[in-house]
Every structure is written in C-alpha cells, then in structure tokens.
N, CA, C and O atoms as CSV, one atom per row, in Angstrom:
chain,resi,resn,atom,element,x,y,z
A,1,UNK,N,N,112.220,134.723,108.324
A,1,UNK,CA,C,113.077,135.472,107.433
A,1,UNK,C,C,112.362,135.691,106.105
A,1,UNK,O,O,111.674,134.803,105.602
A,2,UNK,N,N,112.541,136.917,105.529
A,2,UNK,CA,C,111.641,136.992,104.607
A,2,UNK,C,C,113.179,137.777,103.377
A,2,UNK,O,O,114.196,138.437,103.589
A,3,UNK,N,N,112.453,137.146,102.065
A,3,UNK,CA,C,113.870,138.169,100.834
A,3,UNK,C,C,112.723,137.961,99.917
A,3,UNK,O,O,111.810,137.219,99.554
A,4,UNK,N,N,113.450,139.267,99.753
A,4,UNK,CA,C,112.705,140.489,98.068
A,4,UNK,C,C,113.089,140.045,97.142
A,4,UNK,O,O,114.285,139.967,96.864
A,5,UNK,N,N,111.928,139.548,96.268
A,5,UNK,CA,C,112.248,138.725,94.929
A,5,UNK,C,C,111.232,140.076,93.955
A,5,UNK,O,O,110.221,140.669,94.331
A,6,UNK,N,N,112.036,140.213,92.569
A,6,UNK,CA,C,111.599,141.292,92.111
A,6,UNK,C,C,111.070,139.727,90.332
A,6,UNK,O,O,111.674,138.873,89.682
A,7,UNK,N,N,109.682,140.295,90.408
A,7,UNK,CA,C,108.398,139.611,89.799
A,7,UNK,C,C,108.537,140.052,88.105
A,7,UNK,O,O,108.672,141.222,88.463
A,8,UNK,N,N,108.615,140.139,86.710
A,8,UNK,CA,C,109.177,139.989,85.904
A,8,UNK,C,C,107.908,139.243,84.433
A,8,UNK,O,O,107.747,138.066,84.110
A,9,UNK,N,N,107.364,140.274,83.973
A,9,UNK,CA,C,106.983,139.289,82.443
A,9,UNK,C,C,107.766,140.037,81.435
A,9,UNK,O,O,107.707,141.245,81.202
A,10,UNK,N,N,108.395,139.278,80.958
A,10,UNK,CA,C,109.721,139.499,79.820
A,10,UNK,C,C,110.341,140.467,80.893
A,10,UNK,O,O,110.291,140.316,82.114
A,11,UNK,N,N,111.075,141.734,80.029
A,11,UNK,CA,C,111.457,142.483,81.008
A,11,UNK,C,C,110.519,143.722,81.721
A,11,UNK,O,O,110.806,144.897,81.950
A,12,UNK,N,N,110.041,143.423,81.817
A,12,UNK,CA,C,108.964,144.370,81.974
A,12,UNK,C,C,108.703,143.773,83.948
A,12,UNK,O,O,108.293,142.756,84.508
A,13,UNK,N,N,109.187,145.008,84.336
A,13,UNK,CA,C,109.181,144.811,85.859
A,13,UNK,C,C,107.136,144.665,86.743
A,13,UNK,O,O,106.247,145.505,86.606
A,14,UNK,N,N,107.066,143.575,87.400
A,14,UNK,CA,C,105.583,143.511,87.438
A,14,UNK,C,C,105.739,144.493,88.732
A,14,UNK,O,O,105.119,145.556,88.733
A,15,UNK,N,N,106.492,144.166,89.728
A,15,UNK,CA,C,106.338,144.049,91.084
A,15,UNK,C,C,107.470,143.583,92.190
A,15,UNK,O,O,108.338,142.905,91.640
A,16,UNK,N,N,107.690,143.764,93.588
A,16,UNK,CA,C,108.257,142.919,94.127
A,16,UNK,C,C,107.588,142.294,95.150
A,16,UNK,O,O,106.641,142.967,95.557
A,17,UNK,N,N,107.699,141.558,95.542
A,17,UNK,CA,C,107.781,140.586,97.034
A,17,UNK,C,C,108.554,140.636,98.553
A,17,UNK,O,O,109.713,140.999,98.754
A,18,UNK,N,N,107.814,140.281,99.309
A,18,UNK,CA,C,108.567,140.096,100.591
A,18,UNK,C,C,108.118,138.641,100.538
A,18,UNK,O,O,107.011,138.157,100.771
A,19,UNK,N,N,109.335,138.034,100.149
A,19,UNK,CA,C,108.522,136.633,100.085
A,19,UNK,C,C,109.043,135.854,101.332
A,19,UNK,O,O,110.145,136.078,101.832
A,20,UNK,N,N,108.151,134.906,101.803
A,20,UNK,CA,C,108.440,134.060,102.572
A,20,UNK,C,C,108.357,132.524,102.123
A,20,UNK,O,O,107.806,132.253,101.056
A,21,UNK,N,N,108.974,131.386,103.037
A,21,UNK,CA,C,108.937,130.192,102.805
A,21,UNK,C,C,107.064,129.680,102.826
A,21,UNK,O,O,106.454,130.187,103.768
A,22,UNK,N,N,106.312,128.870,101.997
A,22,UNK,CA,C,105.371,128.353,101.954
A,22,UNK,C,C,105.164,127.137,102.450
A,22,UNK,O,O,104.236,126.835,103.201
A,23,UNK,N,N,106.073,126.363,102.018
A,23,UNK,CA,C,106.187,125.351,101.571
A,23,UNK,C,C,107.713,124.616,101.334
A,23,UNK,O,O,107.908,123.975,100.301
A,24,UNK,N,N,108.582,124.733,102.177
A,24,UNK,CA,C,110.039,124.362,101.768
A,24,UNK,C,C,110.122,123.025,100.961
A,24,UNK,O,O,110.827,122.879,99.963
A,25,UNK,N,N,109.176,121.899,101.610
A,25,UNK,CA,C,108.930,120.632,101.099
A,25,UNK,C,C,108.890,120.576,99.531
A,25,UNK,O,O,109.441,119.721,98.837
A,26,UNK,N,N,108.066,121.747,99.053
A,26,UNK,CA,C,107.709,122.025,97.908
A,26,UNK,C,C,108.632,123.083,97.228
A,26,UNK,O,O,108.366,122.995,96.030
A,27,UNK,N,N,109.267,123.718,97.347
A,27,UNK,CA,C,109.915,124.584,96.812
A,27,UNK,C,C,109.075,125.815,96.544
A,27,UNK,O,O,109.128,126.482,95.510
A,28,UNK,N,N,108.338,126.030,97.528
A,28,UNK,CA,C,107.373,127.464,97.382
A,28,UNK,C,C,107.716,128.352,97.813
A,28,UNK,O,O,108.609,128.119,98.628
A,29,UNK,N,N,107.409,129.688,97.685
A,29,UNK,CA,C,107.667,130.780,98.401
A,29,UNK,C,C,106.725,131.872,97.698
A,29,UNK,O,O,106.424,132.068,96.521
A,30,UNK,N,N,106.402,132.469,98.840
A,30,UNK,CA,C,105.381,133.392,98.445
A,30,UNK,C,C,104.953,135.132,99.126
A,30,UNK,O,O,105.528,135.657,100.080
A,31,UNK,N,N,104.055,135.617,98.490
A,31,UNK,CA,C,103.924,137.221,99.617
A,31,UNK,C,C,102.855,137.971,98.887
A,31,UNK,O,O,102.204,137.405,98.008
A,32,UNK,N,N,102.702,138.883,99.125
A,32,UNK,CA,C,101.802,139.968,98.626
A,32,UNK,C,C,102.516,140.863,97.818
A,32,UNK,O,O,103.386,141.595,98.289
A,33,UNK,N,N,102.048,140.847,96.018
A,33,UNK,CA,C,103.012,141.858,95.586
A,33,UNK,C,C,102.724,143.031,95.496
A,33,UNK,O,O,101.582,143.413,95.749
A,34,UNK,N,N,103.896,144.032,95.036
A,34,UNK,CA,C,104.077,145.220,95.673
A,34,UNK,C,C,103.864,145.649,94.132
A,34,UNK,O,O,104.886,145.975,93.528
A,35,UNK,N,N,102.360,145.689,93.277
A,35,UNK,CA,C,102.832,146.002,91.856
A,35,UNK,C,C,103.400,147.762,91.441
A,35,UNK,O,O,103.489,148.836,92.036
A,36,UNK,N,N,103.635,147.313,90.298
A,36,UNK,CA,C,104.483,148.997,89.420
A,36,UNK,C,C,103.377,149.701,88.555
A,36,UNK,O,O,102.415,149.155,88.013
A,37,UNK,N,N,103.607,150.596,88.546
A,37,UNK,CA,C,102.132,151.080,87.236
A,37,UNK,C,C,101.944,150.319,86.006
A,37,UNK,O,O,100.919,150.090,85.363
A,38,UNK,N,N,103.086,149.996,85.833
A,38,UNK,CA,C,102.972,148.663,84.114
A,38,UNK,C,C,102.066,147.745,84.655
A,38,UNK,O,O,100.995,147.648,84.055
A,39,UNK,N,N,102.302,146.792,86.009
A,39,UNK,CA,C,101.486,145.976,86.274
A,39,UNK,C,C,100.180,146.108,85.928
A,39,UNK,O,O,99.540,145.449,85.108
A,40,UNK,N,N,99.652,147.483,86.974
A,40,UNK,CA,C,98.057,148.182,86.683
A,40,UNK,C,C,97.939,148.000,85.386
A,40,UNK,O,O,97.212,147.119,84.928
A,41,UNK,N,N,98.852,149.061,84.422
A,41,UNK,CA,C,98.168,149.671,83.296
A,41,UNK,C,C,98.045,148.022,82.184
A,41,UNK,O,O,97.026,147.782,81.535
A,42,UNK,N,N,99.283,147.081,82.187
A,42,UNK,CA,C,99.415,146.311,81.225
A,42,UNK,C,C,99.178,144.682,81.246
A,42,UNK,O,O,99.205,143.891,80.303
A,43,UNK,N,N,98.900,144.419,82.855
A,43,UNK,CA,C,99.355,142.990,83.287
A,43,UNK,C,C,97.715,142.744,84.287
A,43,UNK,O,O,97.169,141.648,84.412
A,44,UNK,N,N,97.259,143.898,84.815
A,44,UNK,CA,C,96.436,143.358,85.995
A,44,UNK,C,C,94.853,142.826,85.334
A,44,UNK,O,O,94.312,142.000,86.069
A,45,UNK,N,N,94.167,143.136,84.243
A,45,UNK,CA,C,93.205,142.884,83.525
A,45,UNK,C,C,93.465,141.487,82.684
A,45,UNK,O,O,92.447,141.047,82.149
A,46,UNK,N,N,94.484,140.841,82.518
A,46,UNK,CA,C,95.212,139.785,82.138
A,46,UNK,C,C,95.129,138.790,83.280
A,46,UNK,O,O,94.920,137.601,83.040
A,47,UNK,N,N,95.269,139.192,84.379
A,47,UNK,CA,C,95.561,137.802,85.584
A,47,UNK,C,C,93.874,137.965,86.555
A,47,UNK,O,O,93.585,137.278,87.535
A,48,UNK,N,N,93.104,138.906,86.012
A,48,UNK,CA,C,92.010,138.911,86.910
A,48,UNK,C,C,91.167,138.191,86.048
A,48,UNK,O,O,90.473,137.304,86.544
A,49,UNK,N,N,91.090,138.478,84.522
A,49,UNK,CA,C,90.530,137.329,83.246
A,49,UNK,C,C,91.052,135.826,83.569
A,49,UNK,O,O,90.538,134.908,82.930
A,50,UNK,N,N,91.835,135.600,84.324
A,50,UNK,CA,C,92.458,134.179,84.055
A,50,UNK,C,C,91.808,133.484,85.215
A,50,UNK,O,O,91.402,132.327,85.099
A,51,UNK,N,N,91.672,134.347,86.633
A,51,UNK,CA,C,90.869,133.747,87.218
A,51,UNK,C,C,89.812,133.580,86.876
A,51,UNK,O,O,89.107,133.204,87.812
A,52,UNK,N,N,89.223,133.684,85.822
A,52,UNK,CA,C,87.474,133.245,85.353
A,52,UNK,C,C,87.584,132.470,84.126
A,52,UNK,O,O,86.734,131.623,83.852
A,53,UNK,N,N,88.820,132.769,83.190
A,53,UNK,CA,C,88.445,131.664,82.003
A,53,UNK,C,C,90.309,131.813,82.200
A,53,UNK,O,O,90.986,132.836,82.302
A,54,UNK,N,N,90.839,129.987,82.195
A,54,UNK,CA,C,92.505,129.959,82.143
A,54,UNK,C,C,92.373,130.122,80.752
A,54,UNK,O,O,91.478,129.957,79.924
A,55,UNK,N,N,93.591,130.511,80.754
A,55,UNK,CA,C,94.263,131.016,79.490
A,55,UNK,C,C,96.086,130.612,79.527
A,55,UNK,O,O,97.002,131.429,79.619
A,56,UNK,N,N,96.206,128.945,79.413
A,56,UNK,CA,C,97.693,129.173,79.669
A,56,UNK,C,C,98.398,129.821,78.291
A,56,UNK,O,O,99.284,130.563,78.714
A,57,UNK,N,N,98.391,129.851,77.221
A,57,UNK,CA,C,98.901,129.877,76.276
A,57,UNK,C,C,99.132,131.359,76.629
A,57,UNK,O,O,100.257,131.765,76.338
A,58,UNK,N,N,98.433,132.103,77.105
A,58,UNK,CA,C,97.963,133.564,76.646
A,58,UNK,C,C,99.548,133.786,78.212
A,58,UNK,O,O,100.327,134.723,78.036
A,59,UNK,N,N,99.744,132.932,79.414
A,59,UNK,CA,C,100.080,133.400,80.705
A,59,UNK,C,C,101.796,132.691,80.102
A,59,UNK,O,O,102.736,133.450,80.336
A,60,UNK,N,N,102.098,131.571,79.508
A,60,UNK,CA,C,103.023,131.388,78.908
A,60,UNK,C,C,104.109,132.094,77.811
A,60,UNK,O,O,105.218,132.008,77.283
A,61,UNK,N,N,102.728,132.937,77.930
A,61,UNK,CA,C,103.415,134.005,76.622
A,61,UNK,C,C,103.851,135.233,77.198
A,61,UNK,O,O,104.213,136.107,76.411
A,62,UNK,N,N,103.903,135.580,79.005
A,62,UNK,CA,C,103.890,136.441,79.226
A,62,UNK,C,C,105.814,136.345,79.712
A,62,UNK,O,O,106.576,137.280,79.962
A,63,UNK,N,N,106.046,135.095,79.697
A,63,UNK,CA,C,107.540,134.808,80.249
A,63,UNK,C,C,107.919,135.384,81.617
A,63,UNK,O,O,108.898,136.092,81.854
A,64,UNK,N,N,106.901,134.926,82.554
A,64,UNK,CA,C,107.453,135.652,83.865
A,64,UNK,C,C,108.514,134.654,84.277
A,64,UNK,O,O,108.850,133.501,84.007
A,65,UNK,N,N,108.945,135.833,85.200
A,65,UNK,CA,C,110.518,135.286,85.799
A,65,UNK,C,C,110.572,136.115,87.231
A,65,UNK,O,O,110.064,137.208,87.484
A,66,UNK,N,N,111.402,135.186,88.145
A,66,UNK,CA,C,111.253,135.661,89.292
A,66,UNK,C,C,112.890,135.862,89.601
A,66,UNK,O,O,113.639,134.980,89.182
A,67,UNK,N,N,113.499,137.078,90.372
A,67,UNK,CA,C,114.870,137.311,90.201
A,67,UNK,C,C,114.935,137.895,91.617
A,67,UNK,O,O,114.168,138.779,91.998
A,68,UNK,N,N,116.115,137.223,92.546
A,68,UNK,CA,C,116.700,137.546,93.765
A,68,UNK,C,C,118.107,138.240,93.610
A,68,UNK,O,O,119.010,137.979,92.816
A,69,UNK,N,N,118.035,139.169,94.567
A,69,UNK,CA,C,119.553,140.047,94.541
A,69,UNK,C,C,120.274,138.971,95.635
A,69,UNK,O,O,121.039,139.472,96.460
A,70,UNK,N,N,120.074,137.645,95.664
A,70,UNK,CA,C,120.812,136.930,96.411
A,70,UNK,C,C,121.282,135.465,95.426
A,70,UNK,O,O,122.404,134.961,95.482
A,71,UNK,N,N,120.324,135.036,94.685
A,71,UNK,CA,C,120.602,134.231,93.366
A,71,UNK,C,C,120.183,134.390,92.333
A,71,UNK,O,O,119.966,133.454,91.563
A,72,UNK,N,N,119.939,135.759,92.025
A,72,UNK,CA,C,119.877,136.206,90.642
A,72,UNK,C,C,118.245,135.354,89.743
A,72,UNK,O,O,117.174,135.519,90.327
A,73,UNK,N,N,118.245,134.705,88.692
A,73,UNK,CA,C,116.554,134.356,88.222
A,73,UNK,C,C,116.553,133.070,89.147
A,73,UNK,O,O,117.330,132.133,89.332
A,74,UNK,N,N,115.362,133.448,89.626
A,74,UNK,CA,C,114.959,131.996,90.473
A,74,UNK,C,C,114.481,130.774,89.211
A,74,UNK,O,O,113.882,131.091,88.183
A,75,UNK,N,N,114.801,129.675,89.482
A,75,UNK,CA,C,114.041,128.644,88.548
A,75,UNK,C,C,113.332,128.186,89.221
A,75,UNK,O,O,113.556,127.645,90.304
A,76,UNK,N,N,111.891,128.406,88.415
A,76,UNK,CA,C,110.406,127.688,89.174
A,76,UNK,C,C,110.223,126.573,88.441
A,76,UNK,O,O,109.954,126.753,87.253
A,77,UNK,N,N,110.279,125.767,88.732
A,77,UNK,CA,C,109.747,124.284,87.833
A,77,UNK,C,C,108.653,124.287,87.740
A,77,UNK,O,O,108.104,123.855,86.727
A,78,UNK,N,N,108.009,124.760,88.738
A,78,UNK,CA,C,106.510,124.810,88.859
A,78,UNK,C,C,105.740,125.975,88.524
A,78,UNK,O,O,104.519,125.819,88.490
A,79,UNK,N,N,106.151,126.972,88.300
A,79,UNK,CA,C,106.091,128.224,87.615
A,79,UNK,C,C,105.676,129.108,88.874
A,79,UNK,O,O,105.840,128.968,90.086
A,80,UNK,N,N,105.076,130.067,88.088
A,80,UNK,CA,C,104.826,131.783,89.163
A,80,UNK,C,C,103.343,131.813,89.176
A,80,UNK,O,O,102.725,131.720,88.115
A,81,UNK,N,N,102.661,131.951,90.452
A,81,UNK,CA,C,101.058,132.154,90.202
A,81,UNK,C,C,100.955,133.536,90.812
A,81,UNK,O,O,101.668,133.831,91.772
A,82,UNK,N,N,99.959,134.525,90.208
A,82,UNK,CA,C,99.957,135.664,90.459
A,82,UNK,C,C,98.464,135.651,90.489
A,82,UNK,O,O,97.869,135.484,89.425
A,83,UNK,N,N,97.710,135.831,91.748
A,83,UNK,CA,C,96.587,135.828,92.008
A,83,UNK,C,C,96.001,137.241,92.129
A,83,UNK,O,O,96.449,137.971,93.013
A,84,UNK,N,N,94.917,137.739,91.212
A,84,UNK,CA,C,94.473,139.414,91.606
A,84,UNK,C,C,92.849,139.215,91.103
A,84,UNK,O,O,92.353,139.234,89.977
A,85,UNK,N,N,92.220,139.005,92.530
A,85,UNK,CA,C,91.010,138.864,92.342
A,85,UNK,C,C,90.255,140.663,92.727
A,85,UNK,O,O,90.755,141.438,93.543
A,86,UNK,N,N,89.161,140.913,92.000
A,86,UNK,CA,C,88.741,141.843,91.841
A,86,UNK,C,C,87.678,142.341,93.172
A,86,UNK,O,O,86.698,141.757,93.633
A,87,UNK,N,N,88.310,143.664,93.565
A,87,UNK,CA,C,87.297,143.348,94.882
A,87,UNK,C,C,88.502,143.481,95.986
A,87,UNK,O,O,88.234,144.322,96.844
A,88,UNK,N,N,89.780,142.832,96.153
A,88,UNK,CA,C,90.892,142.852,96.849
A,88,UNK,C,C,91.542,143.566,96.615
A,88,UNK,O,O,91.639,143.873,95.427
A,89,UNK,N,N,92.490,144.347,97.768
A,89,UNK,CA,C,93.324,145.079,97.529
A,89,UNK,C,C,94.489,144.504,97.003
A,89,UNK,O,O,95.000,144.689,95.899
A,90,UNK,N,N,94.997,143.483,98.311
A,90,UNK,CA,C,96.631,142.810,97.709
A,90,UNK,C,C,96.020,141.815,96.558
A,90,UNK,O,O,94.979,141.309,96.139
A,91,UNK,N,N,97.390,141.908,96.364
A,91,UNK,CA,C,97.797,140.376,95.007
A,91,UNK,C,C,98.567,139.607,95.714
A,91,UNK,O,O,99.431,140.108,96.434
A,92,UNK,N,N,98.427,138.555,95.650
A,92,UNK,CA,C,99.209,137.434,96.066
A,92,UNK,C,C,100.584,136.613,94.795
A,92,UNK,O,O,100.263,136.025,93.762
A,93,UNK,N,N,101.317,136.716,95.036
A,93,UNK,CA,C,102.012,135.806,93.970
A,93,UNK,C,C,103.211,134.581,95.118
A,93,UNK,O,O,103.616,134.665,96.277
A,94,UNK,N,N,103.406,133.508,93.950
A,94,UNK,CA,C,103.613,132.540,94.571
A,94,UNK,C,C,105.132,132.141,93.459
A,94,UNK,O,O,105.212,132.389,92.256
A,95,UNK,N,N,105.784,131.732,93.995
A,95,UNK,CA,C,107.121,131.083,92.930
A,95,UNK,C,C,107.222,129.669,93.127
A,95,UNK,O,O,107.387,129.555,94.342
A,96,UNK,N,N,107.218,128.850,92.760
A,96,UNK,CA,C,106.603,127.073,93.306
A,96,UNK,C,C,107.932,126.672,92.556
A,96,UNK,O,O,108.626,127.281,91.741
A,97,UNK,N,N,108.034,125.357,93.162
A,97,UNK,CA,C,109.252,124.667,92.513
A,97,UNK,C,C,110.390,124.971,92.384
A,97,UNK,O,O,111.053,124.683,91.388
A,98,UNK,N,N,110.845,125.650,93.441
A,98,UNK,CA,C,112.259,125.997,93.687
A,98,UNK,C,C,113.394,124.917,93.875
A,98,UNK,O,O,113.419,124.403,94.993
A,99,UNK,N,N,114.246,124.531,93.053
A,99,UNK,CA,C,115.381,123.473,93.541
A,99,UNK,C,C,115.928,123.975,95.078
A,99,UNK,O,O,116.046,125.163,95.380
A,100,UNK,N,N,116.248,122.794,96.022
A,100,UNK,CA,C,116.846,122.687,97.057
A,100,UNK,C,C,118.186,123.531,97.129
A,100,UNK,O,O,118.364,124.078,98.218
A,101,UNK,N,N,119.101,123.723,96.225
A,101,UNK,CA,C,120.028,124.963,96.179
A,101,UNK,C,C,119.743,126.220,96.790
A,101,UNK,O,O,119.915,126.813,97.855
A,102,UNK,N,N,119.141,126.402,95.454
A,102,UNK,CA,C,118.114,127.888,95.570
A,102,UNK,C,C,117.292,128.474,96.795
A,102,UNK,O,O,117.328,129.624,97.232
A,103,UNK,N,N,116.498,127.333,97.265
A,103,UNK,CA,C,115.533,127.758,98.456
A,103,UNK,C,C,116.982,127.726,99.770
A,103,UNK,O,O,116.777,128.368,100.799
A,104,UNK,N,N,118.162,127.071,99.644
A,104,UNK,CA,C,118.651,126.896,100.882
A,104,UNK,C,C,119.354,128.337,100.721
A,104,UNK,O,O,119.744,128.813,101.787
A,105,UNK,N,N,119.502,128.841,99.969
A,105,UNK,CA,C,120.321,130.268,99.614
A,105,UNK,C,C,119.641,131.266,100.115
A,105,UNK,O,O,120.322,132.076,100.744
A,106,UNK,N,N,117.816,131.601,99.993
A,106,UNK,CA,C,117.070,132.621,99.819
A,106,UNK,C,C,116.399,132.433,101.381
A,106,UNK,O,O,115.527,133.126,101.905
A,107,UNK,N,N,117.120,131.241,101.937
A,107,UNK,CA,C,116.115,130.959,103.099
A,107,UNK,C,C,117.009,129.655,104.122
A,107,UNK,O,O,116.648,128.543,104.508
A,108,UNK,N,N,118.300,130.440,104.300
A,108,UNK,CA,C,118.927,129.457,105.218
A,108,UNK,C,C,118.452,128.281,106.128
A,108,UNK,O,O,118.935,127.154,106.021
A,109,UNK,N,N,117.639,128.550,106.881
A,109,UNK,CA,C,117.144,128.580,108.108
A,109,UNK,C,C,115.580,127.643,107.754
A,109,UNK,O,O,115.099,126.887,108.598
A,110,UNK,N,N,115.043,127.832,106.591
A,110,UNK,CA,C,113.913,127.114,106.365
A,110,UNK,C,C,114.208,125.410,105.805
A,110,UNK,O,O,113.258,124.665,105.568
C-alpha cells in the first residue's frame, strides 16, 4: 500500500511522494519525489550542496514538513531526508520517525 504525502519547506510546496513503509520498526516511510518547478528553481542546488559539505543550520532553516490528506502534517522526530545526487534522475526523500499513531493511519496493514 502506498499514500501521497505532499513534501513542504515553509510553505513552499517541494514535491509529492508515493510513499511507502521503510521501516515500520522505525517510523520510516519513503519514495521517489515527484518535484514542482520551485523545487528545481529554489531548493534542488541546496540539497545536492549538502550532499558534499552538511549544512544543518542552513537545512533547519528550510522548515520542511511532510503533510498527508489522511493525517494532515506528519511529525518526523527524526526529520525529512531529501536525497538529489547529481547525475540521477529521481530524488529520493524519506520521513523517519513517525509515531505509531500516525504510521498505523497512513499504513494500516504495515
């Protein structure tokens, strides 16, 4: 079973997901995102720099948030990793640390 989680720095829409369970143990869930032109034009030169030098202060400041039309903002304890290595087509993003509520809502069955 897979649900569309729509990807989020401030309000500024990145992308969505077909996300699937990763990791239920962990509260993961993850997919290939589907980015928006903001992503390209404002966000993707930002997360391809981070894979070569981290920058949390700079990725903290971006306030991503991950939001289901089934429970509304997901809470990541563990935050959002948005992987866009250069050279690849997809992006990978990941939502980690999902409370047991939440993941049993977005993913009955997992």
């Amino acid at each position: 079973m897979k649900s569309q989680i729509q990807l989020f720095a401030g309000s500024t829409l990145l992308g969505t997901i077909e996300a699937k369970v990763v990791d239920a143990s962990m509260g993961v869930i993850g997919g290939t995102l589907k980015p928006t032109a903001a992503y390209f034009a404002s966000f993707q030169a930002f997360f391809r720099a981070h894979i070569e030098t981290l920058d949390w202060k700079g990725l903290a400041a971006l306030e991503l948030k991950a939001v289901s039309p089934i429970v509304g903002e997901i809470v990541a304890q563990g935050g959002i990793d948005i992987t866009d290595v250069e050279g690849f087509d997809e992006v990978d993003a990941n939502v980690c640390g999902i409370g047991f509520q939440q993941m049993s809502r977005l993913f009955p069955d997992a």
